[in-house]
N, C-alpha and C positions, 0 to 999 in steps of 0.2 A: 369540220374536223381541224384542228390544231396542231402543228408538227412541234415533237419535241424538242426543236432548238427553238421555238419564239418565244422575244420577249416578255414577259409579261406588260400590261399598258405602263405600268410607272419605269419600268426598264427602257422602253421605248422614248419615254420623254426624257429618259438622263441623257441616253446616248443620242437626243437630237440635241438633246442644249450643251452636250462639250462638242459634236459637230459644229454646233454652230459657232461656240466661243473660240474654237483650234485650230478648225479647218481658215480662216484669212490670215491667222498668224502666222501659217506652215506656208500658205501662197504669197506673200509677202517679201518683197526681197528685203534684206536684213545689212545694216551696217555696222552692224558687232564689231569689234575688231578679231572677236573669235574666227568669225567666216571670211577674213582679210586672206588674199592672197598674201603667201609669202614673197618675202623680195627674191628676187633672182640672183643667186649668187654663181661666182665666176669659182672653178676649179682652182687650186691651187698649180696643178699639173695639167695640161690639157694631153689628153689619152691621145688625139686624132693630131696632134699640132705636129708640124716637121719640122718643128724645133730643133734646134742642135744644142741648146744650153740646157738639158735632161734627155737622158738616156735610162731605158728600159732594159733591167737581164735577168733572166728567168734562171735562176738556184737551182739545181738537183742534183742529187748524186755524181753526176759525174762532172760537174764546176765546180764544186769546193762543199757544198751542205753536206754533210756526213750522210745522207738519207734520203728518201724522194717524197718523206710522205711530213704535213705539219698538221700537228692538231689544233695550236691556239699559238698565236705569238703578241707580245706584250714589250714596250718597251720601257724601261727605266729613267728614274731622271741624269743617269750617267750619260745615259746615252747610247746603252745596247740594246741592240733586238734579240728577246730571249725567245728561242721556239721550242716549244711543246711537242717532241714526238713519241710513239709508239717505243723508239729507240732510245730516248732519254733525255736528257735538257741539252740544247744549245745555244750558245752564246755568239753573235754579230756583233763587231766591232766597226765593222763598216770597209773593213778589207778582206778579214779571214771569220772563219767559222771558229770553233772551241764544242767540243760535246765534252761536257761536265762528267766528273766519274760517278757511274751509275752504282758504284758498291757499296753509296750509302744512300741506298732506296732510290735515285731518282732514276727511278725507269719507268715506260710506257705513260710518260706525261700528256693528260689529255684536257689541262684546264691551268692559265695563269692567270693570277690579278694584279696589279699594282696598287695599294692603298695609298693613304693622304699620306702617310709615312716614308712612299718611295721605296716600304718594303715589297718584293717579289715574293705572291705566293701560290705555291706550286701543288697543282690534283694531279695524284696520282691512280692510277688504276688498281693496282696493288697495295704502295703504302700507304695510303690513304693521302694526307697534306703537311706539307711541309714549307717552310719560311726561308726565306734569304733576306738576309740585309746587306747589303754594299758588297754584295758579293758571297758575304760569308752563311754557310750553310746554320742555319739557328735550331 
């Protein structure tokens, strides 16, 4: 009696002869450079260092960010940190915050990009996408 998963005899000689030809190449250790460990790179910031030449602060609401929640943040080639929230775009400068006026759409921002252009462009939840250039709303 024959179970219905066997292979037929010519089935049985294919899948012994790619066993045979795949099975030492998979056991094999390989020097691709595909399978290369990558080099070890060093942080820019070390998180755990008690360094005193960078310093860590946690933004929300009630330190200066207009809001406690970010959905995407993006920076520019000027040089600001734009964030994306539910409450509308703002703007880092690197001292103070800016939330941009939402009465031309930009509210509930939940996506930014910076293109090769260094234009800002901003998903909205409601108006759908919108563009900034050096600032200016496009």
């Amino acid at each position: 009696m024959t179970s219905q998963f066997a292979f037929p005899r010519t089935g049985r000689r294919l899948l012994s002869l790619l066993l045979a030809l795949l099975l030492p190449a998979l056991l094999l250790p390989t020097q691709s450079p595909a399978f290369a460990e990558a080099p070890q790179t060093v942080p820019a910031v070390d998180p755990v260092s008690q360094s005193d030449s960078f310093t860590a602060v946690l933004y929300n609401n009630t330190n200066g960010l207009p809001t406690s929640e970010a959905n995407d943040i993006a920076q520019t080639g000027e040089g600001f940190i734009w964030i994306g929230s539910y409450s509308g775009l703002i703007r880092y400068d690197g001292k103070s915050f800016e939330r941009m006026d939402s009465t031309n759409g930009l509210a509930s921002v939940v996506r930014l990009y910076v293109d090769q252009k260094d234009r800002l462009w901003i998903g909205t939840n409601d108006n759908g996408v919108a563009m900034m250039d050096r600032g200016e709303l496009l």
